[in-house]
N, C-alpha and C positions, 0 to 999 in steps of 0.2 A: 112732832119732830122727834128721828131717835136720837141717841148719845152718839158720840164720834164710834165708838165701839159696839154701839149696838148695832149699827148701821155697815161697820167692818166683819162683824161675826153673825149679823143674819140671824138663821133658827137658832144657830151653838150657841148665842145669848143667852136662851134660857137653861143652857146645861152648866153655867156659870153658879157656884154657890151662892147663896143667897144674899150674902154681905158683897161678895163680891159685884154683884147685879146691884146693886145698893150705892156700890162706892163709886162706880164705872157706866149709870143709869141717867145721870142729870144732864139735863143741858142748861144752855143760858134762860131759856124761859121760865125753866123754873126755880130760878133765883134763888141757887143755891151753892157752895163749894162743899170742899171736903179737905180737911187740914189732919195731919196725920203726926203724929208724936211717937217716938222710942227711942230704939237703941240699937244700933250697928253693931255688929257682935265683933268682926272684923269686916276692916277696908284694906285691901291692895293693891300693890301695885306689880308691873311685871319687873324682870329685870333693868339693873340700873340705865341700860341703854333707853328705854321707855321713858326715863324720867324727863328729859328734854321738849321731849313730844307733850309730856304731860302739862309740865310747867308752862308751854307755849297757849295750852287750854285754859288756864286761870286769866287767862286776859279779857277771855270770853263769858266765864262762866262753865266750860267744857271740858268734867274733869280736871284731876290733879295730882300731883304726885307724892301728897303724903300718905302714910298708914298709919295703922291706930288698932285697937280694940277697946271697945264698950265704950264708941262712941253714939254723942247723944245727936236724934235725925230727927228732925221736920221737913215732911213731903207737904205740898198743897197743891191744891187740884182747882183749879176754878174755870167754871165753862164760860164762854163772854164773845158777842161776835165781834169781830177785830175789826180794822180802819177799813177792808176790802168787805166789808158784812158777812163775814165767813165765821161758822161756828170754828171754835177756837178752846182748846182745853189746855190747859197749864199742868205740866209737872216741874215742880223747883221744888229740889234737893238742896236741904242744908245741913252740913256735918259739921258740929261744932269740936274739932278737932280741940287738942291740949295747947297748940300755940296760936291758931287761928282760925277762925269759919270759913270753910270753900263752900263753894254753890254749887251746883249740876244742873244747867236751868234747861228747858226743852216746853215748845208750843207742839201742837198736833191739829192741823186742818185734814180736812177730808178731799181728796180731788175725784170729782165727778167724772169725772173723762177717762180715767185708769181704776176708778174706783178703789184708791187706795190710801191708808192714814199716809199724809206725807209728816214727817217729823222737824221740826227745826229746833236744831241745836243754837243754844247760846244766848247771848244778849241782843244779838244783831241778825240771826238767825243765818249767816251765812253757810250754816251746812246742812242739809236736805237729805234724810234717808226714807226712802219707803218703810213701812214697818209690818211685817205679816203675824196676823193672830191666830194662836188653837186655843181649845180649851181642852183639857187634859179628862183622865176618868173621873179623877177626885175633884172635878168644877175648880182646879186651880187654872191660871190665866198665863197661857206662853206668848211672848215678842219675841222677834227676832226681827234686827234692821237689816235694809236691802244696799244696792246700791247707792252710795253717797255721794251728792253732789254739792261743790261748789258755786255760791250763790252771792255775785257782789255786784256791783253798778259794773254792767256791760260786758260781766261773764256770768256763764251757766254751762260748766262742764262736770263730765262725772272724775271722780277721781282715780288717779291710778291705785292697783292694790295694796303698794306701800305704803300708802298715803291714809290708809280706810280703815276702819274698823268694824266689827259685826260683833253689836250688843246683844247679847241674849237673856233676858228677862223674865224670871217665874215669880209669880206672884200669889199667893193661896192663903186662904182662909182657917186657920189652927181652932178649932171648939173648942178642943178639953184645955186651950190655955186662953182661949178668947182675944186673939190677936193674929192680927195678920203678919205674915211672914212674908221676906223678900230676900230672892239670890238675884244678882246682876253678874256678868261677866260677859268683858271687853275683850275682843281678840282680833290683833290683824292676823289675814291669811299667811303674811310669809314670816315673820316674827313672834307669833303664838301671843300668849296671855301679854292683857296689857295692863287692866283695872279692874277693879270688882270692889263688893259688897256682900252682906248678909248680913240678915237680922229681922228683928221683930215691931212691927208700932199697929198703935191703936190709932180711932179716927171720933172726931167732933163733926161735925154738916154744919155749914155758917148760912145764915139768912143773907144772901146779898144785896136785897131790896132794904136790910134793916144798914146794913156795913157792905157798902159796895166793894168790888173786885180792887183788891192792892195794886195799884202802881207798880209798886214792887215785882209782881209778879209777869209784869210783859214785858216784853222785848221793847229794848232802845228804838229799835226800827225792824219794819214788818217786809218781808217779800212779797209782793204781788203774784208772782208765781208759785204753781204748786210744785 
């Protein structure tokens, strides 16, 4: 079985640096994560108008609207098939900002039928963005989310543009510093910049067979739907 990305990226898999194929390679059978440690060089946010929108995300887990610099981030990755037996990879974002910890929590199933990572945001995974993959010349790794839909007990619609945002995410492999690097940047289409990040962490591989997949790192309640 491949990895949810390796299965998104096909042959450009292997044009993936080597770590990065490493970090982005496992799935649940082989009973393994990937926990990741450093340091947000900066976090921000867009103008003050954005902060309501943001604040309305910390309820979720989605986003928020403080900033900071050289704060301290733990990413964790664990592949695990969910309650639907759907391979299942976790990214949870923790920024231990100066007054409080925010989370950025996000699952990522694969949907067979459109052939595409579908993404779920949050604790509850109420919102759904397709996610398309390149890999760049240097084997670093580009996302970019698609359209985003709302996902609650007996709705399923997409949303309108004001309402959406388009994450775009590099993520690349540094030798001469031995650390991996990451930019995010959030943008609705009609209001411009909304959130972001940058910075640098290193990564551990947990044995899951020995310390099973955290609780902590799934959703409160899962979609049926991709």
């Amino acid at each position: 079985m491949n990895s949810l990305f390796h299965t998104a990226l096909g042959a450009d898999f292997d044009r993936l640096h080597p770590r990065l194929r490493e970090r982005f390679g496992f799935t649940s059978t082989d009973r393994r994560g990937c926990v990741g440690h450093g340091v947000m060089d900066r976090i921000w946010r867009g103008p003050a108008y954005t902060r309501p929108f943001l604040a309305l995300g910390t309820m979720r887990n989605i986003m928020f609207p403080e900033q900071g610099r050289n704060v301290p981030f733990t990413i964790e990755n664990y592949a695990y098939p969910d309650s639907y037996g759907r391979e299942t990879l976790t990214f949870v974002r923790t920024f231990e900002l100066p007054r409080r910890r925010r989370r950025f929590d996000a699952t990522m199933v694969w949907d067979p039928h459109r052939e595409v990572i579908v993404d779920y945001l949050g604790t509850h995974q109420h919102i759904a963005a397709d996610l398309h993959l390149r890999v760049d010349e240097q084997g670093g790794l580009h996302l970019r989310s698609g359209q985003m839909r709302l996902r609650a007990p007996g709705v399923d619609t997409a949303l309108p543009p004001a309402a959406t945002a388009v994450a775009e995410v590099h993520e690349r492999y540094d030798d001469a510093a031995d650390v991996f690097r990451i930019d995010v940047r959030v943008v609705n289409p009609w209001f411009g910049p909304v959130f972001g990040y940058t910075g640098a962490f290193t990564v551990r591989y947990v044995d899951t067979e020995a310390t099973p997949v955290p609780a902590s790192v799934k959703p409160y309640r899962e979609q049926a739907r991709y």
